[in-house]
N, C-alpha and C positions, 0 to 999 in steps of 0.2 A: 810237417809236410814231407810227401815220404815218394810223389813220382811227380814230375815237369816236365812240360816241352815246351819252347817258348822258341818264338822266331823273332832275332834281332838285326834291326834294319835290311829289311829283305822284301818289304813289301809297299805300294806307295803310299799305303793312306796309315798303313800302322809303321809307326818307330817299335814298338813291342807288344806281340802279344804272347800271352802265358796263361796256359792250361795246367792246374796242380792238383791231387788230392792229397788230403793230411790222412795219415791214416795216425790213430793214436788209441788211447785204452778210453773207453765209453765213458769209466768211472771220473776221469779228473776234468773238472770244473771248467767250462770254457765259457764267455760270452760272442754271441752273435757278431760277424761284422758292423760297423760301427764308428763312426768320426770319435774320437778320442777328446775330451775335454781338455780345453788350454791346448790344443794341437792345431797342426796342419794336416794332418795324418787320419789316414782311416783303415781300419783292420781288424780283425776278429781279436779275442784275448784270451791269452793263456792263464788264468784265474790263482792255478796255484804258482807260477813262477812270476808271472806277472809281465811277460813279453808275447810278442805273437810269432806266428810263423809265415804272413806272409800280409802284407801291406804296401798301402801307396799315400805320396802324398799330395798337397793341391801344387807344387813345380813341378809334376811329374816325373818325379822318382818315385821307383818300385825296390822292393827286396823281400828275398822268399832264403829260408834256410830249411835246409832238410838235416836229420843226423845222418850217422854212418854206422853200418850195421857191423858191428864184430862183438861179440859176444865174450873174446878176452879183454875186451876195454875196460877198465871197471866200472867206464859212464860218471866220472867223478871233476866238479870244478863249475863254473858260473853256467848257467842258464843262459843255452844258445838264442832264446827267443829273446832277448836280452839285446840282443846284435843288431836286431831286426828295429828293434824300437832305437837303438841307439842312432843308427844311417838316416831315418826317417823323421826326428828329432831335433836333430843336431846339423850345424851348419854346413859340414863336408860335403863335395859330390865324390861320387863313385872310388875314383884314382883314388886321391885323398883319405878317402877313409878305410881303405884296405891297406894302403901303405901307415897308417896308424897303427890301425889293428896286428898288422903282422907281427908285428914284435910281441903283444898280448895274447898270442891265438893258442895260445898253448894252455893256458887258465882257464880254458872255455871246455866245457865237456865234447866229445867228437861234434863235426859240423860241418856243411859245406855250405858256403854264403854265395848269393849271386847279390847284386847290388846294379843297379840301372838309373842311369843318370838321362841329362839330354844329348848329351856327347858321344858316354861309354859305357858299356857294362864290363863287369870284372867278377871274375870267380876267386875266393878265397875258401882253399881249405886248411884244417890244421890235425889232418891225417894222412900219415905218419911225423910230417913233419909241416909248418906254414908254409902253402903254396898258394902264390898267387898268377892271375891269368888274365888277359883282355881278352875280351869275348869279341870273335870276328864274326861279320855279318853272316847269319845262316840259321837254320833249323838247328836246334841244339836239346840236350834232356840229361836229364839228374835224377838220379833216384838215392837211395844209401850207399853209394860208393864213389869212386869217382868221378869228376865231370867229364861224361861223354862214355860212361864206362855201359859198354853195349847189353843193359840186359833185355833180355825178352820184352816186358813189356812197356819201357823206355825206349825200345826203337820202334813197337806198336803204334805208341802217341804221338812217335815225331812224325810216323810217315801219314799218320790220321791228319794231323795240324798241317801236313806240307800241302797233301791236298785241298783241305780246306780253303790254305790261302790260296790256290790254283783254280778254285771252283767256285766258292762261294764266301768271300771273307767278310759277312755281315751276321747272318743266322749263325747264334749263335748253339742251337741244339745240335747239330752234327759234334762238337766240341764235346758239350756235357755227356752224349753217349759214347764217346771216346772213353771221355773219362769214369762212365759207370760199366763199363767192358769188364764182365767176372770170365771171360775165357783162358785158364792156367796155360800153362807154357808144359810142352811136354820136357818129359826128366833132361834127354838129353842136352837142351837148352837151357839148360837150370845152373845159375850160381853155384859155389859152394862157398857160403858163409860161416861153416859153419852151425848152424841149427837143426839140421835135421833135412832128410829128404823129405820128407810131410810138410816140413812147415816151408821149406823153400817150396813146393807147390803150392800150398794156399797160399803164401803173401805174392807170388807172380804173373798175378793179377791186376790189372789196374784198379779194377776196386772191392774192396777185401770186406765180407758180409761174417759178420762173429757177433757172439753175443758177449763180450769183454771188451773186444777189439776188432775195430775196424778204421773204417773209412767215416772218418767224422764230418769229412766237407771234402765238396768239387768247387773252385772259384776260377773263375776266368777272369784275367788283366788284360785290358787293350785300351793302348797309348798313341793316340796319333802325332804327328812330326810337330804340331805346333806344343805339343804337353797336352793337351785335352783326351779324356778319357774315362773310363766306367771299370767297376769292381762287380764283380756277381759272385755270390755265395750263395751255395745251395747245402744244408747240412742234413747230414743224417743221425739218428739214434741205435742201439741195439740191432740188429740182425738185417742192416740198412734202412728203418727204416724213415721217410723223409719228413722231416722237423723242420721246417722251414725253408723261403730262401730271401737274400736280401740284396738288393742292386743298387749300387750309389754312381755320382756323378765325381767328376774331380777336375781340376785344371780350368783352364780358357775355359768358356761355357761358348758351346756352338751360338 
């Protein structure tokens, strides 16, 4: 998962919602969104590592992990999607399981964890060193670096989603076109990650169109205050194009 925007507790009818795309290599093996057998949990799957990158379960918790772009990391140590299935699994809320984790986030290859409970949500990174954060009520966005670290098209979606909630916070295709937005960022507003000026313009983008790599999925999370809520995934193939999509239910049932 590789750009967020997600507004927490800031609106009446939602406790969270969260707009993301994964972007990833086209080649490595994923399954559809999907309730998870023997789980409470539902979420797309990372095939070769065996975690996902962004999931909910039926208490209404959510958690989305993105990595971190730096190209001297060597990318070396456990499988961040890993994380994701751990929070969602496992008995912890939010606090709790970032104050676990902290001390382990070093073993994890680069990562920026969000984690939302009924309470709290909590940011946990573990680049440069384990950082963790209470996320306060507001429009908020992630992409590969740090949380709230303003790139171009991270403050695109937050102010795409701020309106939304301002205007219309049911329909959810204002969103999905948010999130299939291929408009780059001019140089001047551009990263330097390291990679390249070429490739920092193609990836600054919200949704990145390649034939190796792209934009694998747009899913939309929204959780309202009682825990009730819905997952929407929409995924794409090779040079975007769209493979399906899949909508599930979670929580309290209306």
């Amino acid at each position: 998962m590789c750009l967020i925007a997600f507004a927490w507790n800031t609106h009446p009818r939602w406790r969270l919602v969260l707009a993301g795309n994964r972007d990833e290599f086209h080649g490595r093996p994923t399954a559809p969104l999907a309730r998870w057998p023997d789980t409470a949990m539902a979420a797309g799957r990372d095939l070769e590592a065996g975690g996902t990158w962004l999931g909910v379960n039926d208490d209404g918790r959510c958690t989305v992990v993105t990595n971190v772009r730096d190209p001297r990391d060597p990318q070396v140590g456990r499988s961040r999607g890993l994380l994701a299935v751990d929070y969602l699994t496992g008995p912890d809320q939010a606090p709790a399981h970032a104050s676990r984790l902290r001390a382990d986030a070093a073993h994890y290859r680069p990562f920026n964890l969000l984690t939302f409970d009924a309470r709290e949500g909590i940011y946990l990174g573990n680049r440069p060193e384990a950082r963790l954060q209470t996320i306060t009520p507001g429009v908020h966005g992630l992409s590969n670096a740090d949380f709230n670290t303003p790139w171009p098209k991270t403050r695109a979606l937050m102010q795409r989603l701020q309106h939304w909630l301002e205007v219309d916070a049911d329909n959810l295709e204002p969103l999905f076109a948010a999130l299939a937005d291929e408009r780059q960022a001019p140089d001047e507003a551009l990263p330097d990650t390291g990679i390249g000026l070429e490739r920092e313009r193609w990836l600054s983008s919200a949704f990145i169109r390649g034939e190796r790599y792209g934009t694998r999925s747009s899913t939309l999370v929204l959780i309202d205050h009682r825990g009730a809520g819905r997952i929407v995934e929409r995924r794409f193939g090779p040079h975007g194009r769209p493979d399906g999509q899949t909508e599930l239910r979670f929580g309290i049932a209306d």
